[in-house]
Residue, then its C-alpha position, 0 to 999 in steps of 0.5 A: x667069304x669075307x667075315x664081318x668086321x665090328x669097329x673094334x676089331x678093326x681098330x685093333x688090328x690099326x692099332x698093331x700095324x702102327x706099333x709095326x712101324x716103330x723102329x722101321x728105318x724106312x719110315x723115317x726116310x718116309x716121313x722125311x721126305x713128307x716133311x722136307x718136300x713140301x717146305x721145297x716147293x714153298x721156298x721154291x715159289x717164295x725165292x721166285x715170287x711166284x703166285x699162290x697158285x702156283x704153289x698150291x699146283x705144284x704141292x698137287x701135281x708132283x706131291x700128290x700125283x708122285x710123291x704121296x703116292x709112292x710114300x703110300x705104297x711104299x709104307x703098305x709095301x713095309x707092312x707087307x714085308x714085316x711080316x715076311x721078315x718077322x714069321x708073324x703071319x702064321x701066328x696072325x691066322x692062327x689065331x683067326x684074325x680076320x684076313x681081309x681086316x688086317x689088309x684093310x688097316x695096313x691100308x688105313x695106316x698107309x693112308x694116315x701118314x699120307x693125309x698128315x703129309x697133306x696137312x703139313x703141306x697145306x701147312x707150309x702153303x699158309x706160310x708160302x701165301x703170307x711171304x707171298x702177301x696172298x690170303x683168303x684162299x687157304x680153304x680152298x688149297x685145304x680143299x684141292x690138296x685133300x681131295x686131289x691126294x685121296x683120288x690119286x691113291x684112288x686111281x691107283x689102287x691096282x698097284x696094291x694087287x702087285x704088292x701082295x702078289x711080288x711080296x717074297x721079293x721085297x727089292x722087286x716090288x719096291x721097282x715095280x711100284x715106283x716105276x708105276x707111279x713115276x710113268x703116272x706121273x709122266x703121262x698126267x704131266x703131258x695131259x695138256x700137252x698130248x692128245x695121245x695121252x688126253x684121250x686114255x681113260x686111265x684112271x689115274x689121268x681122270x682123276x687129275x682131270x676132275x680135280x684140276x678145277x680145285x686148283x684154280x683157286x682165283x679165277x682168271x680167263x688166262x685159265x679157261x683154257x686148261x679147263x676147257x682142254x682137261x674138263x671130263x664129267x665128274x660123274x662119269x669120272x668118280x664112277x670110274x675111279x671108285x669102281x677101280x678101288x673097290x675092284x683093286x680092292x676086292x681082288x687084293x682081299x682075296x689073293x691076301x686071304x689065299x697066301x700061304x703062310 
């Protein structure tokens, strides 16, 4: 059974995890590479002068649907792992802190350093649009950037199931997730390209799907045509997405809260 968690325990619980990972080597591989990426892209699209758009669409198709999350789980995967390393987690539930709580911030703490990434790449997107002499679409790339992020972790939440489950073997989980998130990557990648792969209902593919109209930030006919080919209800769509997470994350609460210390 899960006991009720008041606000400020939960926020506690944040606070520590954060304080976790303070001098974590790790993290600063992570931030880095949500800092550098995004200025790529931008340089990128700014050397070839290519469309805003373009760069809104390449900072969601490979920085929301591979990089951030692999730079979501792989952070959860620390917190996971920091506990293993430092014998703390017999401490913790000695002391009857709330299990499903403490999975929750190291959740939340996850997904804190994701949307600071996200900002920072919508940051570098104003830079691109003003070298690029485009305004006025900057809300709507704020937009697409934000949601387009949160439905890809979303989706692929199941991957948090694997992480507590392969906890004792820290080189596995970091394979496993990975490779996880680079296949999802490949397959929205050829979405458009493959009615194999168009006809999944894999979440990770709706998710894609139902925000591809986000980034058609100007539109054009030349773009009906991926709207057409990519449109999936959005309902339809968010239900199975949100079922998915909660799912993930039921099923994640009571294998943590069954480990053995």
């Amino acid at each position: 059974m899960l006991r009720l968690l008041g606000e400020r325990e939960l926020l506690r619980l944040y606070i520590n995890e954060l304080k976790k990972l303070k001098r974590q080597k790790i993290v600063r591989i992570i931030v880095a590479i949500g800092i550098i990426m995004p200025a790529v892209f931008t340089v990128m699209c700014i050397k070839d002068d290519l469309p805003y758009r373009s760069l809104v669409a390449m900072l969601v198709d490979i920085g929301n649907f591979l990089i951030m999350p692999c730079l979501f789980y792989i952070l959860f995967a620390q917190l996971i792992q920091i506990e293993k390393q430092n014998d703390t987690l017999k401490n913790i539930f000695v002391i009857d802190t709330n299990k499903s709580g403490l999975l929750l911030a190291k959740l939340l703490v996850s997904m804190t350093f994701v949307f600071i990434f996200v900002f920072i790449s919508w940051l570098y997107s104003l830079i691109g649009g003003v070298f690029l002499r485009e305004f006025g679409m900057f809300g709507k790339a704020l937009i697409s950037l934000t949601v387009s992020c949160f439905m890809a972790i979303a989706a692929s939440m199941p991957i948090i199931i694997i992480i507590i489950l392969c906890d004792k073997t820290y080189l596995l989980t970091m394979v496993l997730v990975n490779s996880i998130s680079i296949i999802d990557f490949i397959l929205v990648w050829q979405l458009d390209m493959s009615e194999i792969v168009l006809k999944q209902q894999l979440p990770i593919l709706l998710a894609y799907r139902i925000t591809y109209p986000l980034q058609i930030l100007q539109y054009s006919s030349n773009l009906q045509w991926g709207l057409d080919v990519l449109y999936y209800p959005l309902n339809k769509g968010l239900l199975i997405i949100l079922l998915t997470c909660i799912i993930s994350l039921l099923i994640s609460i009571k294998i943590y809260s069954k480990k053995e210390v």
